[in-house]
N, C-alpha and C positions, 0 to 999 in steps of 0.2 A: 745615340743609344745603339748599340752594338746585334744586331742577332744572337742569337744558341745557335749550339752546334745543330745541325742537319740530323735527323732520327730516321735513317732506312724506314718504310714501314710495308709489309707484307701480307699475304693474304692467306689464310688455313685453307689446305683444298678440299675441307671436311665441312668446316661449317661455315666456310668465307667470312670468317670475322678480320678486320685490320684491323693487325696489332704490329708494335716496335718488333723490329729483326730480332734481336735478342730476345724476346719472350716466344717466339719457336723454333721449334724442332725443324730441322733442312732434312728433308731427307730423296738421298741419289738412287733411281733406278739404275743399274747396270745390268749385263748379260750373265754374271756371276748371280745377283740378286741384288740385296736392297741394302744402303748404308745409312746409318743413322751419323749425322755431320755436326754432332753438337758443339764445335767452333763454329760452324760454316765456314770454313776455308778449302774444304775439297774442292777441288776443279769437275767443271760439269754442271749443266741444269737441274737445277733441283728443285724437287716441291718443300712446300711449308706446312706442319702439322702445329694443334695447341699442342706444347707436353703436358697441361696441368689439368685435362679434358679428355677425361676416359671416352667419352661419346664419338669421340673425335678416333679413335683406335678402332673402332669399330668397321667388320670386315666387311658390312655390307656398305656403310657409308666411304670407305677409300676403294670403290669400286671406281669409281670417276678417275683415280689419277692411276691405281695400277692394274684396273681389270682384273684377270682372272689370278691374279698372282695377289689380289688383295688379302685372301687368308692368311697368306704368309707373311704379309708386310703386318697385318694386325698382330697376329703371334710375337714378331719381333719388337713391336712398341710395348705391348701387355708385358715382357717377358724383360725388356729393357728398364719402361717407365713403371710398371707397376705395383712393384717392391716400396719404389721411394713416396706413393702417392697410396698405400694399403690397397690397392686392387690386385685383382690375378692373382 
């Protein structure tokens, strides 16, 4: 009997949930600002967010991975994700 394939699995740096790679959001701090990586194929350390968990966008909880620049980063998910999920 053969294995499955291997499932990366990841951590939200919101609410530390592990989940498969492909159910979140990669997202790169740079000196420019913040990218959202939704391949994941960008070069560079990146954190992991849910996309499907408005709680998780929230400024005061992504204090932890971007500090003072967390308003921004939450702006960019609500303003990104929020359309396609009815919030924002």
């Amino acid at each position: 009997m053969g294995r499955g394939k291997h499932v990366p699995i990841r951590m939200c740096v919101v609410c530390r949930r592990r989940r498969p790679k492909h159910e979140l959001l990669r997202i790169l701090r740079t000196p420019e600002g913040f990218i959202l990586d939704f391949g994941g194929k960008q070069p560079g350390r990146g954190a992991y967010v849910c996309p499907d968990d408005p709680a998780c966008w929230e400024e005061k909880r992504l204090r932890r991975f971007a500090g003072a620049r967390a308003g921004e980063l939450s702006r960019l998910l609500k303003e990104r994700l929020g359309g396609a999920h009815g919030q924002g």
